[in-house]
C-alpha positions in Angstrom: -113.8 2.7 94.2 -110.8 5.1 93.8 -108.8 1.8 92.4 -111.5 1.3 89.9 -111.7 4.6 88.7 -107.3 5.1 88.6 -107.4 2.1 86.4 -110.4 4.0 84.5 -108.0 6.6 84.0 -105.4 4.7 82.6 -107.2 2.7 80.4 -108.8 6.1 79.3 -105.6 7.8 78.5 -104.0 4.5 77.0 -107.0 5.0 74.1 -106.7 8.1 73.9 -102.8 7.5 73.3 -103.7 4.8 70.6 -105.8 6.9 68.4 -103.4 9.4 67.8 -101.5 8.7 64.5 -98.1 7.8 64.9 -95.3 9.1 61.9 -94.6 5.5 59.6 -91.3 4.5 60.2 -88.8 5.3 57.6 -88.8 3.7 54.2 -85.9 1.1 53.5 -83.9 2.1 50.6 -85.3 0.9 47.1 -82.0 0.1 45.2 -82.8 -2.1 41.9 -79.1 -2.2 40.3 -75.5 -2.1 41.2 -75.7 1.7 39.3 -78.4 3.0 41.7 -75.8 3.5 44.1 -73.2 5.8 42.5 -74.2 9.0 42.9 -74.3 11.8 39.7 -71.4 14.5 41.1 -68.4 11.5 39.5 -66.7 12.7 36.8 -65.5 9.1 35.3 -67.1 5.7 36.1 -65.2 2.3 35.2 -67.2 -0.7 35.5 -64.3 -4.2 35.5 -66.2 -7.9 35.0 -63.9 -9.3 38.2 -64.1 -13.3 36.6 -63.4 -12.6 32.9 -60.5 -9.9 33.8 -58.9 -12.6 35.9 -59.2 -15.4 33.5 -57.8 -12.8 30.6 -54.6 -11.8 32.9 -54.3 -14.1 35.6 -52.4 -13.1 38.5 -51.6 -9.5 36.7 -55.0 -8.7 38.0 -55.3 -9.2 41.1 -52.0 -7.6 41.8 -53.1 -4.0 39.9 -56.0 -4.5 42.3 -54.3 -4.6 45.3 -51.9 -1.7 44.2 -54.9 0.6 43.2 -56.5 -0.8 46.9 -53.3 0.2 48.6 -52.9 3.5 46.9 -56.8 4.3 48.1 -56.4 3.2 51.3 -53.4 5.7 52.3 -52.6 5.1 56.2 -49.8 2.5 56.9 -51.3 1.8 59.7 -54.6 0.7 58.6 -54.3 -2.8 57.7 -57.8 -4.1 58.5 -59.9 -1.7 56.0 -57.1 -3.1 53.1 -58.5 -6.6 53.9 -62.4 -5.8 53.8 -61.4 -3.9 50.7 -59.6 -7.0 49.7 -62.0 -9.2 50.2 -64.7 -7.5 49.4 -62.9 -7.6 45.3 -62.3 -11.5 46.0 -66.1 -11.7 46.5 -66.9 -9.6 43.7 -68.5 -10.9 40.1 -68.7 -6.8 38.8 -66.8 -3.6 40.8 -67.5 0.1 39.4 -65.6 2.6 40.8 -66.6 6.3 40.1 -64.2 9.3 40.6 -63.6 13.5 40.3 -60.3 13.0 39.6 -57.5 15.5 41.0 -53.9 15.6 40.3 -53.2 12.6 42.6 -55.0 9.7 43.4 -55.0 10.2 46.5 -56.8 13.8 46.3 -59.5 12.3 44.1 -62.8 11.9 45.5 -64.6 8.6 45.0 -67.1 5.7 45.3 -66.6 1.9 44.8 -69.3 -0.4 43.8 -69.3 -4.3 44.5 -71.6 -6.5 43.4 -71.2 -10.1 44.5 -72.1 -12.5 47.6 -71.1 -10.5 51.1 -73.1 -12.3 53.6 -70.5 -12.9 56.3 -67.7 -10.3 54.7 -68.6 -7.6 57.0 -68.9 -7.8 60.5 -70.9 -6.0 62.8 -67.9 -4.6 64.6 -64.7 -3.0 61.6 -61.4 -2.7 63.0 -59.3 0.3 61.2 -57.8 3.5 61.5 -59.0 5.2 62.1 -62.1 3.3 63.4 -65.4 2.8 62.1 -68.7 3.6 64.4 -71.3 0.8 65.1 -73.5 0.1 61.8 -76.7 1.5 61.2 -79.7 -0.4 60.2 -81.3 1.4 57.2 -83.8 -1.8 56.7 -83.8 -3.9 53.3 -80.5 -6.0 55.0 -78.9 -2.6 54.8 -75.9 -1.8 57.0 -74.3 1.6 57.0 -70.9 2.4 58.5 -68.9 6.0 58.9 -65.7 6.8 60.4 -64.3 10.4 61.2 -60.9 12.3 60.0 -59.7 10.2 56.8 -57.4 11.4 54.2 -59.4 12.7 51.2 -59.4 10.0 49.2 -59.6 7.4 51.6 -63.0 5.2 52.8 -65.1 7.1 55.0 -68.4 5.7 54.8 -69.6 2.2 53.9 -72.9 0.6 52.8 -73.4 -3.1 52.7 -75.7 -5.6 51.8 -75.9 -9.4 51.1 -75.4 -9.2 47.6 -73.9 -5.5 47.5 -71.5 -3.0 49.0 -70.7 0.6 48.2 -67.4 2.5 49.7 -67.1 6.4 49.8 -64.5 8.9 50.4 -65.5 12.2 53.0 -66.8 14.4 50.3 -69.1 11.5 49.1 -71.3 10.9 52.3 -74.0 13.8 51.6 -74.5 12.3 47.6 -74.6 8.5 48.8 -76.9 9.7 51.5 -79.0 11.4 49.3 -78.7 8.5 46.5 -79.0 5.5 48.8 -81.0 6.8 51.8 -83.6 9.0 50.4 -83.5 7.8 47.2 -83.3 11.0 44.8 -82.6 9.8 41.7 -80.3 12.3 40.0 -79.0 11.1 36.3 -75.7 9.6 37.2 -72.7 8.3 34.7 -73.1 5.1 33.5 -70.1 2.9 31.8 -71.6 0.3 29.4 -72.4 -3.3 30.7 -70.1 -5.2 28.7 -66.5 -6.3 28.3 -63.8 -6.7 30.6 -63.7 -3.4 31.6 -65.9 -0.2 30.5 -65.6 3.4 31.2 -68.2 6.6 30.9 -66.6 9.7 31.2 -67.3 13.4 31.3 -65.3 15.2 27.9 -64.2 18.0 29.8 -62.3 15.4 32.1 -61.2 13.8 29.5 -59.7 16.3 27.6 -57.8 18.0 30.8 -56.1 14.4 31.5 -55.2 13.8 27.9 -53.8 17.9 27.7 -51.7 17.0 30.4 -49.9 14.4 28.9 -50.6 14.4 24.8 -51.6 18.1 23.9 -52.4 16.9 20.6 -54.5 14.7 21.0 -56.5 16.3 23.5 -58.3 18.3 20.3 -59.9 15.2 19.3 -62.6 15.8 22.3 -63.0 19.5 20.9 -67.4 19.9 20.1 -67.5 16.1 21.7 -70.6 15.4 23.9 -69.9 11.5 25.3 -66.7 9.5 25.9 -67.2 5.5 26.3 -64.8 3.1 26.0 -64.4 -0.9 26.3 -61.8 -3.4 26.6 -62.5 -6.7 25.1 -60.5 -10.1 24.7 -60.3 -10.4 21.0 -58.1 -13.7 20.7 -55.1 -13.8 20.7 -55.0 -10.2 22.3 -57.1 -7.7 23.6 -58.9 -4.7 21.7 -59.8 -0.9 23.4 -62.6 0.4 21.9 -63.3 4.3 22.0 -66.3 5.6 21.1 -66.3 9.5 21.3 -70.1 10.7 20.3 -70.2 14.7 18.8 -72.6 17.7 18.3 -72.7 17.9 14.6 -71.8 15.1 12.1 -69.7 18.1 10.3 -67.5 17.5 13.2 -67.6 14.2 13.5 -65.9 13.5 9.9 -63.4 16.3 10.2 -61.8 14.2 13.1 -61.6 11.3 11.5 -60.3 12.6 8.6 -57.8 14.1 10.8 -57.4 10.8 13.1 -56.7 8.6 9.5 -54.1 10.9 8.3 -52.5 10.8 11.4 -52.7 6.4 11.4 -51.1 6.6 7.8 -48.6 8.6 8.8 -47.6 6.6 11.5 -47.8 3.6 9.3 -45.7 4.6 7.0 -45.1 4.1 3.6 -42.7 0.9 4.4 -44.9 -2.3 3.0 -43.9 -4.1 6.1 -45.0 -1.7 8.6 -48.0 -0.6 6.9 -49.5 -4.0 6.3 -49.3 -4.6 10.2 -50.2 -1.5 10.9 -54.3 -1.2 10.2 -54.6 -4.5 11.9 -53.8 -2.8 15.0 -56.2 0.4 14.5 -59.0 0.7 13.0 -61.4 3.4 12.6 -65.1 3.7 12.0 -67.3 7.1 11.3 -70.9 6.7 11.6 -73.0 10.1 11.6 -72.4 12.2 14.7 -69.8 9.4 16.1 -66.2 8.0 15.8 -65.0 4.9 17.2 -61.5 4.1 17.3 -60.4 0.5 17.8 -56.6 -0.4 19.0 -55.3 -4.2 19.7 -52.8 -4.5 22.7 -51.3 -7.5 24.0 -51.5 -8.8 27.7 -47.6 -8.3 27.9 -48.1 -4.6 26.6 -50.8 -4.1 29.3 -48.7 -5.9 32.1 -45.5 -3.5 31.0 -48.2 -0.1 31.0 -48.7 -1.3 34.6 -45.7 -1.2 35.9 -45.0 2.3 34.7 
């Protein structure tokens, strides 16, 4: 009788147990683009189309690539994360990578996007240095990865998926957490899905950079609300298009009045010069926007590159 009524008991309590409501588990991460994951605090995205930039300039892009990879990746001594950064790119068909850019690269905060086929890229188990912790399952085929004390600049947290992966310097793991993991989804920069490489940036960021190095120019972005630009293969050469979007229309036309009397003056009055000249730029005013059109050649870019 006293076994019988123990195993009462239990069975009792085990009920009781079961109707109490347990918390759901937490919700895998609903990501629906490549641009879901790049969180809204980024000052400039670029987005580069990996196979059309290599066909376009061949072995010139991989290697500025590897030099932007090894500038990122700033310890010596830490060879492995180069190679899953490396070979994440090789696997690659689109990369975005977002910044805040600072002085140096190397003091810039950022985020890397990879779309492409990453099945068996990652392992369970990342050599570096310094080393990265055991993954954590966030459901949805979702693997996250974190390592302690990294330069500013360099990876410090990782997400990765079959078909996606997304890389983060220190200051980025609360945004990513908060764009990934619980899925706020604060307006975020977005460069345009199209060319060989597109950028989206903020115009106060753009105007500091270009002050730094052409004063001039840097008035151009003065009442501007947008900056995109695109690089497209327009045979035989390339062709940078920048679209810079203002307030007021009123503003709009004073800079390219200003921007055409500066092209003629470049060109010249000399026949030669200036019939060669308008080929290479080329600018358009439409209401509130001006678009500025320049052809370079893949030797010019390779030559920018090595500067």
């Amino acid at each position: 009788m006293r076994a019988a009524a123990w195993f009462a008991c239990v069975a009792l309590s085990g009920l009781a147990c079961a109707t109490e409501r347990l918390p759901p588990p937490p919700s895998a991460p609903q990501l629906q683009s490549s641009t879901d994951w790049i969180p809204p605090d980024l000052d400039a995205v670029v987005r580069v189309d990996v196979p059309r930039t290599r066909a376009t300039l061949g072995p010139l892009a991989d290697r500025l690539f590897f030099a932007l990879i090894a500038t990122w990746v700033s310890r010596s001594d830490d060879h492995a994360t180069r190679e899953l950064l490396a070979a994440l790119v090789a696997r690659s068909n689109a990369v975005w990578v977002g910044a805040r850019p600072a002085s140096r690269f190397e003091l810039s905060d950022n985020v890397w996007v990879f779309r492409g086929r990453f099945r068996d890229v990652v392992p369970n188990t990342l050599r570096g240095a310094p080393a990265w912790k055991s993954p954590t399952d966030l459901g949805a085929l979702i693997r996250r990865y974190e390592r302690d004390e990294t330069d500013r600049a360099s990876p410090a947290v990782l997400y990765v998926q079959p078909e996606r992966a997304v890389v983060g310097s220190r200051a980025e793991i609360d945004a990513l957490e908060r764009r990934i993991e619980r899925g706020v989804r604060d307006r975020a920069l977005q460069a345009p899905e199209r060319g060989l490489v597109s950028l989206a940036a903020r115009v106060e960021v753009v105007q500091r950079e270009v002050q730094l190095r052409a004063p001039p120019i840097a008035r151009v972005f003065e009442g501007a609300v947008s900056v995109e630009a695109i690089v497209e293969r327009r045979e035989p050469d390339l062709e940078l298009t920048v679209d810079v979007r203002y307030a007021d229309v009123g503003r709009a036309q004073q800079v390219a009045a200003a921007v055409t009397s500066v092209l003629r003056e470049g060109a010249g009055e000399d026949s030669v010069k200036g019939a060669a000249e308008p080929q290479r730029f080329q600018l358009q005013s439409v209401e509130r926007s001006v678009t500025l059109r320049i052809r370079f050649s893949a030797q010019e870019l390779a030559a920018l590159a090595t500067l």
